[in-house]
C-alpha positions as CSV (number, residue, x, y, z in Angstrom):
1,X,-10.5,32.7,-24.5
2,X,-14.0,31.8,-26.1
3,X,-16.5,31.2,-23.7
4,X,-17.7,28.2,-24.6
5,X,-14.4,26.4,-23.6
6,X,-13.7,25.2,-20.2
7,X,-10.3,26.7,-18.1
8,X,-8.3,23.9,-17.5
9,X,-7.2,25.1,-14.9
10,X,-9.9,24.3,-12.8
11,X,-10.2,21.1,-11.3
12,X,-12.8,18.5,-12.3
13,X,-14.6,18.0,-9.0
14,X,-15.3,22.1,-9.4
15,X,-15.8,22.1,-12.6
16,X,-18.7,19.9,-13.0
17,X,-20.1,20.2,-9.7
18,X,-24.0,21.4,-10.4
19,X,-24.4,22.9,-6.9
20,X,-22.3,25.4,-6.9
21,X,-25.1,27.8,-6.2
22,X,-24.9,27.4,-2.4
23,X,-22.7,29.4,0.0
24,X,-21.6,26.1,1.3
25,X,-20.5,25.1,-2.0
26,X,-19.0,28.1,-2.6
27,X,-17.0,28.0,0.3
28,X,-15.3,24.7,-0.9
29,X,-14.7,25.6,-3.9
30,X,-12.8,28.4,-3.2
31,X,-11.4,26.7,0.2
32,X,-10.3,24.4,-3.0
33,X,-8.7,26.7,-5.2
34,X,-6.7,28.3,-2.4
35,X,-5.5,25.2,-1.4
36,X,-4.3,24.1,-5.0
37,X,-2.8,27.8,-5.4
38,X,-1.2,27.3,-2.1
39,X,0.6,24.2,-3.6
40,X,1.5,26.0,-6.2
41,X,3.2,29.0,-5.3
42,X,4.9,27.8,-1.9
43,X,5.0,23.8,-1.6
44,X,2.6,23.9,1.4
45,X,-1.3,24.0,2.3
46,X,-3.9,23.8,5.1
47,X,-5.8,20.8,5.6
48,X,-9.3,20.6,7.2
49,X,-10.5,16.7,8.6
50,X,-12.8,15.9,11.4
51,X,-9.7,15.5,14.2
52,X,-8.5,19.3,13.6
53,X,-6.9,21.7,11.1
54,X,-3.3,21.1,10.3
55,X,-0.8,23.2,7.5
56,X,1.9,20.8,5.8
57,X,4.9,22.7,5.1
58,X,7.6,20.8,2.5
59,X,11.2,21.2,2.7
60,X,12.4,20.0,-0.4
61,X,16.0,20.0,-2.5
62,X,18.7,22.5,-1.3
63,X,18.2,25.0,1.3
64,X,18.7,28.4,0.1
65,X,20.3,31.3,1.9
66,X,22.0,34.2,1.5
67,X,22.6,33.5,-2.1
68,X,20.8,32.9,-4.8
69,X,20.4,29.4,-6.5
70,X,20.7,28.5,-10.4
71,X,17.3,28.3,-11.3
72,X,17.5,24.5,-12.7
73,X,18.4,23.5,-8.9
74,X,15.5,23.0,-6.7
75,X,15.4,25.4,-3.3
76,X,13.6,25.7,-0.4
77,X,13.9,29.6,0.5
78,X,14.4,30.7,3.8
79,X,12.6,34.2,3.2
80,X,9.4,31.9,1.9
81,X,9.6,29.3,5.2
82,X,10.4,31.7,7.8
83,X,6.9,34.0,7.2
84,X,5.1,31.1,7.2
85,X,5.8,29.9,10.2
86,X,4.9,33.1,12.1
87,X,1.8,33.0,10.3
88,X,1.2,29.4,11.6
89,X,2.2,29.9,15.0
90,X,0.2,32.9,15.1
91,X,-3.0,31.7,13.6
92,X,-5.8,30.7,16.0
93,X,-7.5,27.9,14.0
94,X,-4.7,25.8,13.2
95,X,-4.2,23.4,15.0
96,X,-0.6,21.5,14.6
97,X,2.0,21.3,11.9
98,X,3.8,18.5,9.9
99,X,7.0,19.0,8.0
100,X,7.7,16.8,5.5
101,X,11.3,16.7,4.7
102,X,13.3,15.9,1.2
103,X,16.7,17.7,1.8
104,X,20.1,17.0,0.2
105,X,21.1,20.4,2.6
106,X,22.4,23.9,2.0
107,X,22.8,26.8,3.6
108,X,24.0,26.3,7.4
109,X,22.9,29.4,9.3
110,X,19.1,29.4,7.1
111,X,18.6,25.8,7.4
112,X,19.6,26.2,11.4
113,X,17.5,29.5,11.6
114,X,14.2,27.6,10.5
115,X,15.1,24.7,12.5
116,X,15.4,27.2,15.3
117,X,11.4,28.9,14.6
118,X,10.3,25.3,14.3
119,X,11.6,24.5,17.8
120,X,10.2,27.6,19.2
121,X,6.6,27.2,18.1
122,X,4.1,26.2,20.9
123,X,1.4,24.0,18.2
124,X,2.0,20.6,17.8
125,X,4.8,19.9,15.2
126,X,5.6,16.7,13.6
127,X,8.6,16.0,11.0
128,X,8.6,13.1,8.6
129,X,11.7,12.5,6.4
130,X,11.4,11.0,3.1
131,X,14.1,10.3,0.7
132,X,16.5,11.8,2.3
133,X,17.5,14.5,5.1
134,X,21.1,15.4,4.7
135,X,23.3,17.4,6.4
136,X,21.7,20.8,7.3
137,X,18.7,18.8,7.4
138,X,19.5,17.2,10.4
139,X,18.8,19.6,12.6
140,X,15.8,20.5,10.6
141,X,14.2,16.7,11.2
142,X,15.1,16.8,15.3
143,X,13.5,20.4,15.1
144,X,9.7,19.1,16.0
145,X,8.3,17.7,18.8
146,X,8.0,14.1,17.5
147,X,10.3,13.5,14.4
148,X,9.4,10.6,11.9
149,X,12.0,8.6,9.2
150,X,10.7,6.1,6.5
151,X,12.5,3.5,6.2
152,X,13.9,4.0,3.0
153,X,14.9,7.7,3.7
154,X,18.2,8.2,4.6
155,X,20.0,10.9,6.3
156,X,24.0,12.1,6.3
157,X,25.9,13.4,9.4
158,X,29.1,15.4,8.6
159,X,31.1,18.2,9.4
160,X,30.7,21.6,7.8
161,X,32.0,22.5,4.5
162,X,32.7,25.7,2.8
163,X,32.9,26.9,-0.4
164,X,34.5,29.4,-2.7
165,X,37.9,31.9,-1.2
166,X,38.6,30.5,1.9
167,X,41.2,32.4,3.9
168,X,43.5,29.4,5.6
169,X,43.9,31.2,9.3
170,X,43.1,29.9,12.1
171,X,40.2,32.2,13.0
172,X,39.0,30.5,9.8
173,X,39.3,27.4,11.5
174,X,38.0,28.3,14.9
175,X,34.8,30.2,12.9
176,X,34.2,26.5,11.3
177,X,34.1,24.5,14.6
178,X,31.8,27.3,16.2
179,X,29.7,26.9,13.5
180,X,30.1,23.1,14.3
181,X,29.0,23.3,17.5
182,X,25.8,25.2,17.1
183,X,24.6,22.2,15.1
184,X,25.7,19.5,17.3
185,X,24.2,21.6,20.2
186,X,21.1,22.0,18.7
187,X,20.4,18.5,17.5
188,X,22.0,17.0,20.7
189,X,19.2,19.1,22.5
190,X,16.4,18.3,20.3
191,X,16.5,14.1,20.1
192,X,17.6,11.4,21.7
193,X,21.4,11.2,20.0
194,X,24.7,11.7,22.8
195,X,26.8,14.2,21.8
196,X,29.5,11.9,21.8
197,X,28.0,9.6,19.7
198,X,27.2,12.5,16.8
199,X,30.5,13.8,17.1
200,X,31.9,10.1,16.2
201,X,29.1,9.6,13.4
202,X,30.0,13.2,12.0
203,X,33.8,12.1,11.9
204,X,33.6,8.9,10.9
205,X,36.6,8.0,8.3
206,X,35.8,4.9,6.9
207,X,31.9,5.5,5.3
208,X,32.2,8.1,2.3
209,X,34.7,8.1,0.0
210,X,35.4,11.7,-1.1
211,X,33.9,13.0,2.1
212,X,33.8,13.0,6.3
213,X,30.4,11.5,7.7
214,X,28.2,8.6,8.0
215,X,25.4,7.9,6.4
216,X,22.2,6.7,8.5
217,X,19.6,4.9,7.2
218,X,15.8,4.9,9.0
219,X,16.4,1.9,11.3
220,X,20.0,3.0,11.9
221,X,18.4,6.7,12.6
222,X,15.5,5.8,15.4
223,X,18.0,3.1,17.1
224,X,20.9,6.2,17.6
225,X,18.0,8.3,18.6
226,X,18.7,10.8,16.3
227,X,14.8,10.7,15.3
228,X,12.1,9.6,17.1
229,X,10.4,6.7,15.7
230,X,9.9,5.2,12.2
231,X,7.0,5.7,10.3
232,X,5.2,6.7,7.3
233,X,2.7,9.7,6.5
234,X,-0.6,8.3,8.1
235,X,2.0,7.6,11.5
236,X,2.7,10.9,11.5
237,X,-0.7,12.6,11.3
238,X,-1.8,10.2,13.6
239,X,0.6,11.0,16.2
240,X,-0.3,14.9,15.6
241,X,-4.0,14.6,15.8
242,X,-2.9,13.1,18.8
243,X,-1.0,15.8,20.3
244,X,-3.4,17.9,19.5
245,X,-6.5,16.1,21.0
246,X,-4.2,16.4,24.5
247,X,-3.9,19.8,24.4
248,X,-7.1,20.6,23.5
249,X,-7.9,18.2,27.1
250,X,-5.8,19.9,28.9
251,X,-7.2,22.6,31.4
């Protein structure tokens, strides 16, 4: 590239910045570039603000497991997400996380095995859906300490469904309503919702027409107490920074 021409790359705030010189300046810029490389290679950065340092981590299109996706389909991967939470949970200067979720589902035991690390982690976690958090993204919403729902986003309960040879035993059957129940255990332990209540909201007849399930929107969602209140992006940073000020109060 000649010299005299300008990477586009680089963003305008950087580029034509005349005090780069300092070590203070320095620092943001490349704090900058990390986190626009960050965004780029994994869906997620670290933000710094006066009330603490948080990472956002996105769970977008289809959850990816076991199996690799066409490469036109958007995926979250399981071996991307499940790293980066140990690195959150194990780093000291950040503070709290928020998960903001997109989902149309996937892959049961991945999406459930996240949703299990997310449970686990002892920073303040908030979720916020948006668009949508379907099936397998369920449990992935209830997975935080405080879960969030625009009111717009929608989210769909059903039972699980399989794919490709399918032996038709009944140790196929009884593998299926195991699988079943570590979902409704999980989310049944992780919000508000009465197990009896998802069970008849996961087997409800009369809602889709080629499938079994309901369909919740973000009112529908709060009032079941399958998530915890309905919001938008600045509610759910603001009930983070909050969680976080407490336990930085407490002794």
């Amino acid at each position: 590239m000649n010299n005299n021409e300008k990477d586009n790359n680089i963003p305008p705030e950087i580029d034509n910045n005349p005090s780069v010189g300092s070590d203070s300046d320095n620092t943001r810029e490349a704090m900058t570039i990390d986190q626009i490389e960050a965004i780029r290679s994994s869906g997620s950065v670290t933000t710094v603000s006066k009330r603490g340092i948080i990472h956002c981590l996105t769970i977008i299109g289809q959850i990816e497991g076991h199996y690799t996706l066409p490469s036109q389909t958007k995926t979250t991967k399981y071996e991307h997400v499940i790293p980066q939470l140990v690195a959150i949970e194990e780093d000291e200067e950040i503070e709290g996380l928020i998960i903001i979720l997109n989902t149309v589902g996937g892959d049961v035991e991945a999406g459930l095995a996240i949703a299990e690390l997310i449970a686990g982690m002892s920073k303040p976690t908030v979720s916020l859906v948006l668009g949508g958090g379907h099936s397998i993204g369920v449990p992935l919403a209830v997975s935080a300490k405080v879960s969030f729902i625009a009111p717009s986003a929608t989210m769909t309960i059903h039972p699980v469904r399989m794919s490709g040879l399918v032996l038709g035993v009944p140790e196929t059957l009884s593998y299926i309503d195991k699988m079943q129940e570590r979902i409704t255990r999980f989310v049944t332990s992780n919000s508000n919702i009465k197990e009896e209540k998802f069970r008849e909201l996961m087997m409800n007849v009369g809602e889709l027409i080629t499938d079994v399930g309901t369909v919740l929107d973000g009112n529908a969602a709060v009032e079941t107490g399958l998530v915890d209140r309905l919001g938008s992006l600045s509610d759910a940073l603001s009930a983070l920074y909050d969680m976080i000020e407490e336990g930085r109060n407490q002794p």
